[in-house]
C-alpha positions in Angstrom: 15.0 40.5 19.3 16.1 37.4 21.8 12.0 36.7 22.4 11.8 36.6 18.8 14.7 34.6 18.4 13.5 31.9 20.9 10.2 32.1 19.2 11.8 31.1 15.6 13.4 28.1 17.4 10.7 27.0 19.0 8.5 26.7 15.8 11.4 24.9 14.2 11.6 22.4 16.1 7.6 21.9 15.6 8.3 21.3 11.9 7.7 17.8 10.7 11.0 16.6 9.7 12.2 17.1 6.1 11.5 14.6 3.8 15.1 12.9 3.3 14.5 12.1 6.6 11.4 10.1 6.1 13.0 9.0 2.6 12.5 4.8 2.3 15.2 2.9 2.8 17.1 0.7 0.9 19.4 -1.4 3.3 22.4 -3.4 1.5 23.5 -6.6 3.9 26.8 -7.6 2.1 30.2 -8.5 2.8 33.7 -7.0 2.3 31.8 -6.5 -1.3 29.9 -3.9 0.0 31.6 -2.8 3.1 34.2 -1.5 0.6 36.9 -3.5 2.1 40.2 -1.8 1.3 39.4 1.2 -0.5 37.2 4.7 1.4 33.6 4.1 1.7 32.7 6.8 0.0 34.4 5.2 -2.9 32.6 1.6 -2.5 29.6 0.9 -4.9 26.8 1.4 -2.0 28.0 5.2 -1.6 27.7 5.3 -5.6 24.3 4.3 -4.9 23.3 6.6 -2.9 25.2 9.6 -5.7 23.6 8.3 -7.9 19.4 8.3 -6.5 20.3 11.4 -5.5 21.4 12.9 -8.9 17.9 10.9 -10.5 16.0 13.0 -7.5 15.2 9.7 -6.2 14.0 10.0 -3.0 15.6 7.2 -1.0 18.0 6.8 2.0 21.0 3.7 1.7 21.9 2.0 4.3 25.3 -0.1 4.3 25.1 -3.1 6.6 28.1 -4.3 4.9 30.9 -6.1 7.3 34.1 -7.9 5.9 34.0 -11.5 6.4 30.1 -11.9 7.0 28.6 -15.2 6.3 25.0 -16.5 5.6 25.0 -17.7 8.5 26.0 -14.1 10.1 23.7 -11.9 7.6 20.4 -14.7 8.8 21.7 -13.6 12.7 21.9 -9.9 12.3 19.1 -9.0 9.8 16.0 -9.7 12.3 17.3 -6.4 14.5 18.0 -4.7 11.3 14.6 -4.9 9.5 13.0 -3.8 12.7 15.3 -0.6 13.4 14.9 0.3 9.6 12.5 -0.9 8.1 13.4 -0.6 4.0 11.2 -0.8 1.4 14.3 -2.5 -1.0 16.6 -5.3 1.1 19.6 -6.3 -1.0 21.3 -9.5 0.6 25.3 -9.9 -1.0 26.2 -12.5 1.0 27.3 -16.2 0.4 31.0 -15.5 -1.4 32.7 -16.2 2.6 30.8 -19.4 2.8 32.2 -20.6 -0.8 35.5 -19.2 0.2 35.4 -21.5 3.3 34.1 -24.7 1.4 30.6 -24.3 3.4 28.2 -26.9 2.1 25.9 -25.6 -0.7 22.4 -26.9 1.0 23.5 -24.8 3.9 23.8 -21.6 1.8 20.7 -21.9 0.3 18.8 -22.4 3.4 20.0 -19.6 4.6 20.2 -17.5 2.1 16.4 -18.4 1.2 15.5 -18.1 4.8 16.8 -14.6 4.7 14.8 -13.8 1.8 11.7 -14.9 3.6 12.2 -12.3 6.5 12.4 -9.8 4.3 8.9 -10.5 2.4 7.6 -11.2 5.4 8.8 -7.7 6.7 7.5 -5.9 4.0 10.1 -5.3 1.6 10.7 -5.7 -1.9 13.9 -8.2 -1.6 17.3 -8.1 -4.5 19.6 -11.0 -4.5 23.0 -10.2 -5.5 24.8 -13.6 -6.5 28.6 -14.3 -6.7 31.0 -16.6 -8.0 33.9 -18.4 -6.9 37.5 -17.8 -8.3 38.5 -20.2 -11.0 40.6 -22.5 -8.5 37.8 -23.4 -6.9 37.0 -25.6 -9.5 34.5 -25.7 -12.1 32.3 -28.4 -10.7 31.9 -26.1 -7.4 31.5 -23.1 -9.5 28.4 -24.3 -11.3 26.9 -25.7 -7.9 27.2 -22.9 -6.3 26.4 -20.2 -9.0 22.6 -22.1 -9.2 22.1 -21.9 -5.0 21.5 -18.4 -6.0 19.4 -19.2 -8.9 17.3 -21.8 -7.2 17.0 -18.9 -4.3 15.7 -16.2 -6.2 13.4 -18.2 -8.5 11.7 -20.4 -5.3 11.3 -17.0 -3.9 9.9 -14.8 -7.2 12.8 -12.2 -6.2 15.1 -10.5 -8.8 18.9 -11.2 -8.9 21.9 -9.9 -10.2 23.5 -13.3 -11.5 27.7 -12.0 -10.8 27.6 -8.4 -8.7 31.5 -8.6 -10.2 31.0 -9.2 -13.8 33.5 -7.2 -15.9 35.5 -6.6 -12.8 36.8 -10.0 -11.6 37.9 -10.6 -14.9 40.2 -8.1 -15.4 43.1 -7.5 -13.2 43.2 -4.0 -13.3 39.8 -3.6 -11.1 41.0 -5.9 -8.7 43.2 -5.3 -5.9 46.6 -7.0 -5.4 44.5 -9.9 -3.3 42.5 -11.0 -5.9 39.5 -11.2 -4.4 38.3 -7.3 -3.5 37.4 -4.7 -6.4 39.7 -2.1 -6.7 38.3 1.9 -6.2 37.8 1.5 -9.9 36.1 -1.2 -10.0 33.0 0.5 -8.3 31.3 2.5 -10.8 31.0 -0.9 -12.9 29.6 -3.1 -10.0 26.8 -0.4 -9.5 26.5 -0.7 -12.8 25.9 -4.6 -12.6 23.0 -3.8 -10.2 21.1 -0.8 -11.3 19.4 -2.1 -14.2 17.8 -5.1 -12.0 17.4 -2.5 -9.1 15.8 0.1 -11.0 12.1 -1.3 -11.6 12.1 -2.1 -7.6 12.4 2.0 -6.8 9.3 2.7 -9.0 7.3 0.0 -6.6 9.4 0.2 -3.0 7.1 1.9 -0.7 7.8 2.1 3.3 6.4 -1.2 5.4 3.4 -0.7 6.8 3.8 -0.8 10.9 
């Protein structure tokens, strides 16, 4: 019984791995927005994501590269290492709402924001820009400026976007927490909402990068 024991192990671990192992990935690099600042991360909108693929039988693996307080300028750093230890068929880039908090200069968004696009393409993947607004007392010169940065992005690059990833929700006082700037737990469900339509045609298309 032990020699046949050993000999079931061994076999197993000659299988190939399952397939949510070798499932494309879709890799979200975000902000607090996605990093599901102040409420669990299994409540945040990229967890929902995952739910719901899985619930459609869509066969793809999220990954949250999500930090609180990332920049352009932070998401342009990091993503080199991350296309190259994931390699996703779908890159998502929520970033740019720090920089607009901080009064960052709207040429130098763009740059990088289009310069982060460009990796991705260039790395294979199918790229989703998820823009963002500013809150009202930024003004509503600002606003407009800084809502076309994502515009001008996603249509120099031929890439989908999302034009407010917190439309219905940073309206309403309810979804927000006491801060004002983060969506509350309940706000989540709605945000993946904001996204899934635009997403959507992308998973019928996303394939692995070729090595």
């Amino acid at each position: 019984m032990r020699l046949m024991w050993i000999a079931l192990l061994t076999l197993s671990a000659a299988l190939p791995l399952p397939a949510c192992a070798q499932a494309p990935v879709i890799l979200v690099l975000g902000d607090s927005l996605s990093a599901a600042y102040g409420i669990a991360l299994q409540d945040g909108w990229v967890a929902l994501l995952q739910g719901r693929l899985n619930e459609r039988g869509l066969d793809f693996r999220v990954v949250n590269a999500g930090i609180s307080g990332d920049t352009t300028m932070g998401g342009l750093t990091r993503l080199p290492e991350l296309l190259q230890r994931h390699r996703p068929a779908i890159l998502l880039i929520e970033l740019g709402a720090n920089d607009g908090l901080r009064g960052l200069p709207t040429p130098l968004i763009r740059d990088n924001l289009a310069a982060m696009v460009r990796l991705g393409q260039a790395a294979g993947s199918q790229v989703l820009l998820l823009g963002i607004q500013m809150p009202p007392n930024y003004g509503a010169a600002y606003n407009r400026v800084f809502q076309v940065v994502f515009q001008d992005v996603a249509r120099g690059a031929g890439v989908p976007l999302v034009p407010f990833l917190l439309a219905g929700v940073a309206e309403d006082p309810d979804l927000m927490q006491a801060d004002g700037l983060h969506p509350a737990a309940a706000a989540q469900p709605r945000i993946l909402d904001n996204v899934w339509p635009v997403l959507e045609p992308q998973l019928a298309t996303a394939k692995p990068p070729r090595d």
